[in-house]
Every structure is written in C-alpha cells, then in structure tokens.
C-alpha positions in Angstrom: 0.0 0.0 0.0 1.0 3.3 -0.9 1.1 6.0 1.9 -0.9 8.7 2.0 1.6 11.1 4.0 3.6 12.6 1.2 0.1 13.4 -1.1 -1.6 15.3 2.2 1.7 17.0 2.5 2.1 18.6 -1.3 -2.0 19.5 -0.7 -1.2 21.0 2.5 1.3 22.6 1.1 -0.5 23.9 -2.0 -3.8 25.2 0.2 -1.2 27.4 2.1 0.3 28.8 -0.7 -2.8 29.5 -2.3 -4.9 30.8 0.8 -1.7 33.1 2.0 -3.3 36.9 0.3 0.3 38.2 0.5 4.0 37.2 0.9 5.9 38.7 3.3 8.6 41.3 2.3 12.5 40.3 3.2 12.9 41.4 5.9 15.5 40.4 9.0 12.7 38.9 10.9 11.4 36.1 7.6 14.9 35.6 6.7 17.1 34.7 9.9 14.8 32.0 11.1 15.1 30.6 7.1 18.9 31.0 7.3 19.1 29.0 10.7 16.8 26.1 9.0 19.6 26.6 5.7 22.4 25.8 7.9 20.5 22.6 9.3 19.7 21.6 6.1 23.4 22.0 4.4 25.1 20.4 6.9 22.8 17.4 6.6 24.3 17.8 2.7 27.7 18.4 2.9 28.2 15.7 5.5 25.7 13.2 5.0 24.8 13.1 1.3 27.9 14.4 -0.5 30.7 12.1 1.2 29.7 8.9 1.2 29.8 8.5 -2.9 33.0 9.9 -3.0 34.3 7.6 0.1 32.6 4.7 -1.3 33.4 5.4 -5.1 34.6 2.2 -6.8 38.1 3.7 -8.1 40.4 3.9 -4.9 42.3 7.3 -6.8 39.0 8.8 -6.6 37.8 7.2 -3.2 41.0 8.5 -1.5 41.1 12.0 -3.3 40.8 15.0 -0.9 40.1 17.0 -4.1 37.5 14.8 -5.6 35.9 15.2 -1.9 36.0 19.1 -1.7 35.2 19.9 -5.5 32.5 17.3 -5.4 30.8 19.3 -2.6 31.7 23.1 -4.2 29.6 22.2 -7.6 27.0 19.9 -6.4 25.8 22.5 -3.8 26.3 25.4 -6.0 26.1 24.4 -9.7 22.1 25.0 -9.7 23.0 28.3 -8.7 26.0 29.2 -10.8 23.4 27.6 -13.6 20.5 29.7 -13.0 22.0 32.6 -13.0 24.4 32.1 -15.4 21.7 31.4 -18.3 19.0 34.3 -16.3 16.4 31.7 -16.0 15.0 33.9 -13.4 14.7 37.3 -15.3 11.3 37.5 -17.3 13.6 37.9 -20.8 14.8 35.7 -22.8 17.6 33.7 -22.1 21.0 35.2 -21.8 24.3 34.1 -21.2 24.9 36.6 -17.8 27.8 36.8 -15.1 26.7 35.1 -12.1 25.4 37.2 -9.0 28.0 34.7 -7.1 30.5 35.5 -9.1 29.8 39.4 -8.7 31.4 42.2 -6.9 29.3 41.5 -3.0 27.4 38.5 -4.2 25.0 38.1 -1.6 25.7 33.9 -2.1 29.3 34.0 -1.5 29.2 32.5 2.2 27.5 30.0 -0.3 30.6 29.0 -2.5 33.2 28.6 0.1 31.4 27.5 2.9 30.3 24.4 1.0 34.5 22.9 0.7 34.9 24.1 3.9 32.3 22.3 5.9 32.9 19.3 3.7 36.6 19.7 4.5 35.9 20.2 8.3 33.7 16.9 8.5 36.0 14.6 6.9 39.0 15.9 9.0 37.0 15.2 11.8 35.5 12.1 11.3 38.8 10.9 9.3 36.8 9.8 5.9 40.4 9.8 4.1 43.7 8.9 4.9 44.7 12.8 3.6 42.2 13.9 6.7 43.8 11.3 9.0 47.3 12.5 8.3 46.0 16.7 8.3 44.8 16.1 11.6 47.5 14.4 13.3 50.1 17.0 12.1 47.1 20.1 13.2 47.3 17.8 16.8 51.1 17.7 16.6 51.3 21.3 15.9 49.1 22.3 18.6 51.1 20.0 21.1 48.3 17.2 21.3 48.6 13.2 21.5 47.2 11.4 18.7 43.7 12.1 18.1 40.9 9.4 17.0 38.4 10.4 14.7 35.2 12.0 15.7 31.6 10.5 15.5 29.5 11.3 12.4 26.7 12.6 14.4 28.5 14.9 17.0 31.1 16.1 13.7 27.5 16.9 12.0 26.3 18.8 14.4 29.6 21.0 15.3 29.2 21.5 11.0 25.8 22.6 11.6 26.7 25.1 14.1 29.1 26.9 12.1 27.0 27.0 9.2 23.9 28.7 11.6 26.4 30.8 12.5 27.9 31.9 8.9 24.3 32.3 7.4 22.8 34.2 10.1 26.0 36.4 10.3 25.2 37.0 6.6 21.7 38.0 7.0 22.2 39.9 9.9 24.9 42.0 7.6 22.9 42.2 4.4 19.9 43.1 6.4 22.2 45.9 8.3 22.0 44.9 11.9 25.8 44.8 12.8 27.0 46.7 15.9 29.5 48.9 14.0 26.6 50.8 11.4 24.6 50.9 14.7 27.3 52.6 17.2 27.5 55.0 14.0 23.8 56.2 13.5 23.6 56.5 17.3 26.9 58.8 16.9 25.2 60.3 14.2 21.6 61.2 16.2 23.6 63.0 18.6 
C-alpha cells in the first residue's frame, strides 16, 4: 500500500500557498529564522549526502582523493546556482548568457561558494573519511602539542558543522539586512 503522507503534505502545502493573500517582504525577521533552517539543512548535505559517494566510489584514486571530496561538494551545492543565474532563468527575458550574481562584486551567495569545501573539509577531517584527513589532523594535533587524536563520530562532527553553518548564514543575513554593531554605534553617533 501506498502511503498517503507525502500526497496530504504537497495539498497542504499547495492550500497554504494559495490561501496566503500576500508574501511577506524580506525582511530580517522572515529571513534569519530561514537562514538558521539553511544551515541545518546544508550540513545534513555536505556531510551526509555528498561524502559517502565519494568515500565509497569504486576507483580507490578517486575514493582516497581530498580534491574529488572538496570539489565534489563546491559544484554539487552550488552548480544549480551558478546555472540559473548564469543562463538568467529567473529574469522574465529571454535567455541570456549573464555573469553570475556569485561571481559578482558583493554577491549576496558568496558565504554559499566557500562554505560548501569548507564544511565538507571540516567533517571529513574530523571524522577521518580519508587517509589525507587522518594525516591533516595528526600534524594540526602535533602542531598544537596534542597526542594522537581518533576520529570524531559522524553525528557529533554533524552537528559541530551545523553550528558553524547557523552561525555563517545568520551572520550574513544579519549583515545584508544591516543589523551589525558597527553601522549601529554610528547612527547613534550620528543622532547625537
């Protein structure tokens, strides 16, 4: 038998959309809570989805490849983007081959590009998914005048991932949304 969960859900979905009378405007108060839910969400993709194919892969060049690992991560979470833009499938003309808003002076998606290799990076020398990350974080424990380290839980290294990626998204909203202390302390300087 077929469940009936995922059907209600996409109706659900659909009445809400159709019985909201407006969107609301973006704003800091819609987009940090959607920021904190993106940084949930990408950590469960660079560290659960993206790794295991490459860890698993069938070639051991490719299985054992730090690069393979952190390039896999930089164009699977950002190639619909660089995409989209890159064609304007978004502007109401006809298609045109455009610079990327990315790739832009201030592109608003930039915490986007590099966070992605980063995080990736950060889980797998963690958790020790390839003999590169095992070697990288005994010379990082050596440096810092630690024993030998053991590798981290997949879990616990998720959720460390997940709380730098909260933090680096809402950081970014809070910024683009101008609520930092510095522009404050000046308008207050300012007013009097």
């Amino acid at each position: 038998m077929f469940s009936g969960v995922s059907p209600g859900l996409y109706i659900a979905a659909q009445a809400i959309v159709e019985y909201i009378p407006v969107l609301p405007s973006m704003s800091l108060s819609t987009e940090l809570p959607l920021s904190i839910v993106d940084g949930f969400t990408r950590a469960m993709l660079l560290c659960s989805l993206i790794p295991p194919p490459v860890i698993t892969h069938t070639s051991p060049v490719i299985a054992s490849s730090p690069w393979a690992l952190l390039l896999s991560s930089l164009v699977i979470t950002n190639g619909g983007f660089f995409i989209t833009n890159m064609f304007s499938f978004m502007e109401p003309t006809p298609l045109t081959l455009t610079t990327p808003d990315e790739l832009k002076p201030y592109g608003w998606t930039a915490t986007d590009i590099w966070s992605a290799p980063l995080i990736t990076g950060l889980y797998a020398l963690l958790t020790h998914a390839q003999p590169f990350w095992v070697e990288l974080h005994s010379v990082i424990s050596t440096a810092l005048g630690g024993g030998k380290v053991g590798p981290m839980d997949p879990e616990s290294a998720r959720a460390l991932c997940a709380l730098i990626l909260v933090v680096l998204f809402s950081t970014r909203t809070t910024r683009n949304f101008g609520l930092t202390w510095k522009k404050s302390v000046a308008e207050k300087i300012k007013i009097q």
